[in-house]
N, C-alpha and C positions, 0 to 999 in steps of 0.2 A: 831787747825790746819786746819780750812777751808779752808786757802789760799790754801792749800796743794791738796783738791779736787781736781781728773781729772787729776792729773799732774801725778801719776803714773803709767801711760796708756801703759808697755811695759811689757810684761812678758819674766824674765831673768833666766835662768838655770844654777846653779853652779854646775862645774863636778870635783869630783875629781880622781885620781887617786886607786886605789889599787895596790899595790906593789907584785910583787910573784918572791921568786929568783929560778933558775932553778937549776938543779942539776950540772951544773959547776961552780955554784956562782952568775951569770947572773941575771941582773934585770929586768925582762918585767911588762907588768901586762896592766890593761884594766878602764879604764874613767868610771867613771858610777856617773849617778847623784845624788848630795847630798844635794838639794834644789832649790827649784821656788821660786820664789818672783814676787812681780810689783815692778818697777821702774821707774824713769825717766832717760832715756841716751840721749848724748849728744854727739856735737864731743866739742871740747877741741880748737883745732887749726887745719888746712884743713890738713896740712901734716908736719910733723919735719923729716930734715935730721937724719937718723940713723950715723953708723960707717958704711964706706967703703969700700965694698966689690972689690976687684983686680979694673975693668974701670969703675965700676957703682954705685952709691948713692942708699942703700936700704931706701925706705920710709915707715913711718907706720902714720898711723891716732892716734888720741888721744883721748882720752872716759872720756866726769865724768858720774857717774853710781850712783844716789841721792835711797837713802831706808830706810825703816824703821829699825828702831833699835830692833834686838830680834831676827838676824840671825847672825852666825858667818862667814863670808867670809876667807878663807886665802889666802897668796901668793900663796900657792901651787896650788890651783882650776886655771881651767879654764871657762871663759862662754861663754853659747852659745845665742845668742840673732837674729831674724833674720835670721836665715840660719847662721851668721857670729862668727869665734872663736876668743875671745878677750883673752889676759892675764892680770891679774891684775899688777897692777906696786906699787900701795901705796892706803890705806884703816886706815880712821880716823873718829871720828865722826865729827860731821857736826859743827861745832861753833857758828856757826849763829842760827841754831834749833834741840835744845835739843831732843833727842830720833831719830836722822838720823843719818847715815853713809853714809859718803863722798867715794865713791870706785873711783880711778884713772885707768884706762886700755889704752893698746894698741893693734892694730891687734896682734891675733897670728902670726907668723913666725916659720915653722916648721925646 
């Protein structure tokens, strides 16, 4: 995989949640990180029209997020990359080279 040298030149932080229910039933709970990696990020497309918010078009950027194979990413996580929080939207391996993971994201939107 030499081609691959230098090209994972971003360090990405997946967070996940902990869950804690209160004592009226209530869900809260607190992000905490559940792995680093390098990666290579990307955007995808400059911007896609979301759904519709009442008079204004919400937009969000699109992410491929290229890694090594031997971490488990899921929908649930979020990452932090840059200062910026992305959500993951779809996570496969790579087809093209065996032992990568293809992650899909978009900006968060809280």
């Amino acid at each position: 995989m030499a081609e691959m040298a230098g090209r994972l030149s971003e360090r990405v932080r997946f967070e996940g949640r902990d869950e804690v229910r209160g004592t009226a039933g209530e869900t809260g709970g607190s992000w905490r990180t559940r792995f680093e990696c390098w990666a290579r990020v990307e955007p995808v497309s400059r911007f896609e029209a979301l759904t519709p918010r009442a008079d204004t078009r919400q937009t969000a950027r699109r992410w491929r997020i290229l890694m090594r194979d031997g971490v488990r990413p899921t929908l649930e996580m979020r990452i932090r990359w840059k200062g910026a929080l992305l959500l993951p939207t779809a996570i496969e391996p790579d087809p093209r080279l065996p032992g990568w993971i293809l992650l899909w994201a978009e900006d968060w939107a809280d």
